[in-house]
ROSE-4610 file (N, C-alpha, C; in Angstrom, 1 decimal, always signed):
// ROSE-4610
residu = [X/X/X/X/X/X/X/X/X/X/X/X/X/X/X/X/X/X/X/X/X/X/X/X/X/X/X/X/X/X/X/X/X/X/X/X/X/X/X/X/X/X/X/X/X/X/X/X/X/X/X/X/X/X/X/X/X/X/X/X/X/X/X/X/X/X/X/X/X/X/X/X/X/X/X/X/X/X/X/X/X/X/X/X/X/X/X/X/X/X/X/X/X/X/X/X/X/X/X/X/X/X/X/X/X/X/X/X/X/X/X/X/X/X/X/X/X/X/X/X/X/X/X/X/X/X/X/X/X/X/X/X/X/X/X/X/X/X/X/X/X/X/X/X/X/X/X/X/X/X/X/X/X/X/X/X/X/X/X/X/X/X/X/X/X/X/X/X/X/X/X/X/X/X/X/X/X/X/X/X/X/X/X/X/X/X/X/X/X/X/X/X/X/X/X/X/X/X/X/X/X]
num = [1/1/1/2/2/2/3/3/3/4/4/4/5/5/5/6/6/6/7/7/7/8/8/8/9/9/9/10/10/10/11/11/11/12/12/12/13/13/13/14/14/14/15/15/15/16/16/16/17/17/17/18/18/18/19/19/19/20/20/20/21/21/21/22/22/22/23/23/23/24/24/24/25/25/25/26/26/26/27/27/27/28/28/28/29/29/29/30/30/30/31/31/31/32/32/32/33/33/33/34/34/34/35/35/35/36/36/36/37/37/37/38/38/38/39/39/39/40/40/40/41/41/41/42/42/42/43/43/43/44/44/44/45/45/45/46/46/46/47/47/47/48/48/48/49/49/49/50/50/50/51/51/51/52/52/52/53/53/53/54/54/54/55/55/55/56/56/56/57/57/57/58/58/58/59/59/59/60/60/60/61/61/61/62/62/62/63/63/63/64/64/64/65/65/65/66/66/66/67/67/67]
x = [+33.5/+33.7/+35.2/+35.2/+36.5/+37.1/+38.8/+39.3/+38.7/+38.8/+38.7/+39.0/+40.3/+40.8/+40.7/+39.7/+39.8/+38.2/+38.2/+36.7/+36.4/+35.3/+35.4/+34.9/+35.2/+34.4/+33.8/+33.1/+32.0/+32.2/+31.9/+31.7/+30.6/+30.3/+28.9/+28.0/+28.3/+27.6/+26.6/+28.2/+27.9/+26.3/+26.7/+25.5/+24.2/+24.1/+23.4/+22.5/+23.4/+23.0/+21.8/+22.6/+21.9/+21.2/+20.9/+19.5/+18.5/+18.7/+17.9/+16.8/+18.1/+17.4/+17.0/+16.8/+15.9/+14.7/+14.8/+13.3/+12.7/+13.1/+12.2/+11.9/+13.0/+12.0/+11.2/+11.1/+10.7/+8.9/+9.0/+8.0/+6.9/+7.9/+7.5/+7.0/+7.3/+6.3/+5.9/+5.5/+4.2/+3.2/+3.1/+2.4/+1.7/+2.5/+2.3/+1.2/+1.9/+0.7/-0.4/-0.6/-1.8/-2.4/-2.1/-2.4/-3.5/-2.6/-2.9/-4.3/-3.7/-4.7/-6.4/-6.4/-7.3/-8.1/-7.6/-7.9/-8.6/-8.0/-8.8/-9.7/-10.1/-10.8/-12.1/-11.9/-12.9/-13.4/-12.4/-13.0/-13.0/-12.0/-12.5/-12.7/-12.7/-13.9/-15.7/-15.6/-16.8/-17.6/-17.0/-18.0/-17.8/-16.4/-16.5/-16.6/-16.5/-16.6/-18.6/-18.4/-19.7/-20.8/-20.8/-22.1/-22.6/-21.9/-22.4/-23.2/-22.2/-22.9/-24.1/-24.2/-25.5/-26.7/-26.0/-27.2/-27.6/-26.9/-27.2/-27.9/-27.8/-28.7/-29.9/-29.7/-31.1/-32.1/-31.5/-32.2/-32.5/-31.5/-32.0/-33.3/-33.6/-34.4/-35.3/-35.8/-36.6/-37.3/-36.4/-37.1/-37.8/-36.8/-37.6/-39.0/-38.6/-40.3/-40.8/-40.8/-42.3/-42.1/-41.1/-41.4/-40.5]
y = [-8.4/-8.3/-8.1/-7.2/-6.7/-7.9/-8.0/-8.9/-8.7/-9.7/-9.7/-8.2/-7.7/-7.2/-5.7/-6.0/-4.5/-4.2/-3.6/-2.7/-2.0/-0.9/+0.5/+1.0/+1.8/+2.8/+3.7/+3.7/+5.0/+5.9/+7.0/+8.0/+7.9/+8.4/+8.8/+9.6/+10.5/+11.2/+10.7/+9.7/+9.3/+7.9/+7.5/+6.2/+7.1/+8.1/+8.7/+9.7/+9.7/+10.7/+9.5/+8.1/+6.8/+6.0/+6.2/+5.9/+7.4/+8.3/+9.3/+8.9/+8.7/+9.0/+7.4/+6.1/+5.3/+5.3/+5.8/+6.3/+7.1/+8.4/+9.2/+8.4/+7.1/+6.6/+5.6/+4.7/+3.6/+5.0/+6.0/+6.5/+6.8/+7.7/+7.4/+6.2/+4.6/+4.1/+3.5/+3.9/+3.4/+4.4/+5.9/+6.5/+6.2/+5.4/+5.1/+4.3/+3.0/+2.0/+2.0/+3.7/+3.7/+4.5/+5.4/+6.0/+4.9/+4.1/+3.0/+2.1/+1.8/+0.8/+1.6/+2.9/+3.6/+3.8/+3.9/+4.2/+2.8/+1.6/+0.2/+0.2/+0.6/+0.2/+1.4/+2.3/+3.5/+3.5/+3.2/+3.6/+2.4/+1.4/+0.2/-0.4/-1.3/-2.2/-1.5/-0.5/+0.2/+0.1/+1.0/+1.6/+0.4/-0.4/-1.0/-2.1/-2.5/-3.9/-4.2/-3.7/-3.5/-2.8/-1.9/-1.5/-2.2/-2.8/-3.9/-5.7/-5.7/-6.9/-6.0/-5.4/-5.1/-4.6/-3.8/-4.3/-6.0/-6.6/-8.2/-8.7/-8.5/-8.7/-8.8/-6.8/-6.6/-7.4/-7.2/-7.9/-9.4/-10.0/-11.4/-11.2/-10.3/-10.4/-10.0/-8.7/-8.6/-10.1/-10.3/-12.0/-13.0/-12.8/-14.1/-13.6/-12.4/-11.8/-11.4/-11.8/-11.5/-9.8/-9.2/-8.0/-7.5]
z = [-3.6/-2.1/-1.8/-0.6/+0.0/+0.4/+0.5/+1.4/+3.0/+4.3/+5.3/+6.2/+5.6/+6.5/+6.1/+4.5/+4.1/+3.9/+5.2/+5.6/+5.0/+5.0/+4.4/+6.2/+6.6/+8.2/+7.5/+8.2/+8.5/+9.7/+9.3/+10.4/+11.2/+12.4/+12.9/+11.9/+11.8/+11.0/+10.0/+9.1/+8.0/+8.4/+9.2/+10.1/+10.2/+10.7/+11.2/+10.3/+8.8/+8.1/+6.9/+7.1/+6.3/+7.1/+8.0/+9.2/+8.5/+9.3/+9.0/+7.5/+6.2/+4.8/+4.9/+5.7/+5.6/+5.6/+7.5/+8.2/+6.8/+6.1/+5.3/+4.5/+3.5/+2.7/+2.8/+4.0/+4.5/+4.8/+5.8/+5.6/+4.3/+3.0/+2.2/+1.7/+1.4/+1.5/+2.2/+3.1/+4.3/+3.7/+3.3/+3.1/+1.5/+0.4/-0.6/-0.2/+0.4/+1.1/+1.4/+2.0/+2.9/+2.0/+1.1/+0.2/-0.9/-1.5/-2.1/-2.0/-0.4/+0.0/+0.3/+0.8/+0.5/-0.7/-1.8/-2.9/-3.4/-3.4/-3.5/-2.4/-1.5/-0.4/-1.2/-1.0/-0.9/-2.7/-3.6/-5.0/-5.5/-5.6/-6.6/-5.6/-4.5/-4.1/-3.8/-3.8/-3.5/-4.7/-5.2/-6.8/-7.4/-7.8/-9.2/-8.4/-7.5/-7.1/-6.3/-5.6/-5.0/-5.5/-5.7/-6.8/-7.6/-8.9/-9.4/-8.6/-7.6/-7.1/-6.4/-5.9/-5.6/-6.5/-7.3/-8.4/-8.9/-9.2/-9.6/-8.2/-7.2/-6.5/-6.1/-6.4/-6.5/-7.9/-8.7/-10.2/-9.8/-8.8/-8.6/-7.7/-6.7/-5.4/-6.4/-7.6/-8.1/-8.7/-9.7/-10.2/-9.2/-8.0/-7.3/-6.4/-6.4/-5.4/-6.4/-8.1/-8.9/-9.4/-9.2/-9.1/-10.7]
Protein backbone atom coordinates (compact mmCIF):
# COMPACT_ATOMS: atom_id res chain seq x y z
CA UNK A 1 0.00 0.00 0.00
CA UNK A 2 0.72 3.61 -1.03
CA UNK A 3 1.73 6.25 1.63
CA UNK A 4 -1.35 8.60 2.57
CA UNK A 5 -0.48 11.21 0.42
CA UNK A 6 0.55 9.15 -2.54
CA UNK A 7 -2.57 8.52 -4.61
CA UNK A 8 -2.55 7.20 -8.06
CA UNK A 9 -5.66 9.67 -10.15
CA UNK A 10 -7.57 8.63 -12.68
CA UNK A 11 -8.87 10.30 -15.60
CA UNK A 12 -12.56 10.40 -16.63
CA UNK A 13 -12.11 8.52 -19.27
CA UNK A 14 -10.01 6.14 -17.53
CA UNK A 15 -13.36 5.75 -14.70
CA UNK A 16 -15.56 5.50 -17.32
CA UNK A 17 -13.64 3.23 -19.57
CA UNK A 18 -13.45 0.56 -15.97
CA UNK A 19 -17.24 1.10 -15.24
CA UNK A 20 -18.15 0.33 -18.82
CA UNK A 21 -15.65 -3.17 -18.89
CA UNK A 22 -17.53 -4.06 -15.45
CA UNK A 23 -21.13 -3.76 -16.62
CA UNK A 24 -19.81 -6.17 -19.80
CA UNK A 25 -18.43 -8.58 -17.42
CA UNK A 26 -20.74 -8.51 -14.54
CA UNK A 27 -23.27 -9.10 -17.69
CA UNK A 28 -21.38 -11.78 -18.80
CA UNK A 29 -21.92 -13.60 -15.84
CA UNK A 30 -25.45 -12.96 -15.27
CA UNK A 31 -25.77 -14.65 -18.65
CA UNK A 32 -23.48 -17.57 -17.48
CA UNK A 33 -25.95 -17.85 -14.54
CA UNK A 34 -28.93 -17.99 -16.45
CA UNK A 35 -27.42 -20.03 -19.00
CA UNK A 36 -26.42 -22.44 -16.27
CA UNK A 37 -29.33 -22.42 -14.21
CA UNK A 38 -31.42 -23.31 -17.26
CA UNK A 39 -29.50 -26.15 -18.20
CA UNK A 40 -30.04 -27.68 -14.38
CA UNK A 41 -33.65 -26.77 -14.49
CA UNK A 42 -34.58 -28.06 -17.99
CA UNK A 43 -31.98 -31.15 -18.44
CA UNK A 44 -30.77 -32.49 -15.11
CA UNK A 45 -33.63 -31.87 -12.78
CA UNK A 46 -35.94 -32.98 -15.50
CA UNK A 47 -34.56 -35.99 -17.23
CA UNK A 48 -32.01 -37.22 -14.65
CA UNK A 49 -33.64 -36.12 -11.63
CA UNK A 50 -37.34 -36.50 -12.37
CA UNK A 51 -37.81 -39.19 -14.71
CA UNK A 52 -36.38 -41.64 -12.58
CA UNK A 53 -38.47 -40.70 -9.56
CA UNK A 54 -41.31 -41.02 -11.58
CA UNK A 55 -40.73 -44.10 -12.77
CA UNK A 56 -40.11 -45.56 -8.98
CA UNK A 57 -43.37 -44.28 -8.50
CA UNK A 58 -44.99 -45.54 -10.97
CA UNK A 59 -43.40 -49.20 -10.05
CA UNK A 60 -44.55 -48.39 -6.44
CA UNK A 61 -48.39 -47.54 -7.56
CA UNK A 62 -48.16 -50.66 -9.81
CA UNK A 63 -47.32 -53.03 -6.71
CA UNK A 64 -49.73 -51.52 -4.48
CA UNK A 65 -52.88 -51.57 -7.00
CA UNK A 66 -51.91 -55.40 -7.80
CA UNK A 67 -50.90 -54.48 -11.19
Amino acid sequence: MGSPGNETKYSKAEIELAEKQAKESLALVGFAFNKTKNILEEEVIQERVGKPIKKGFDTINKLFSGG
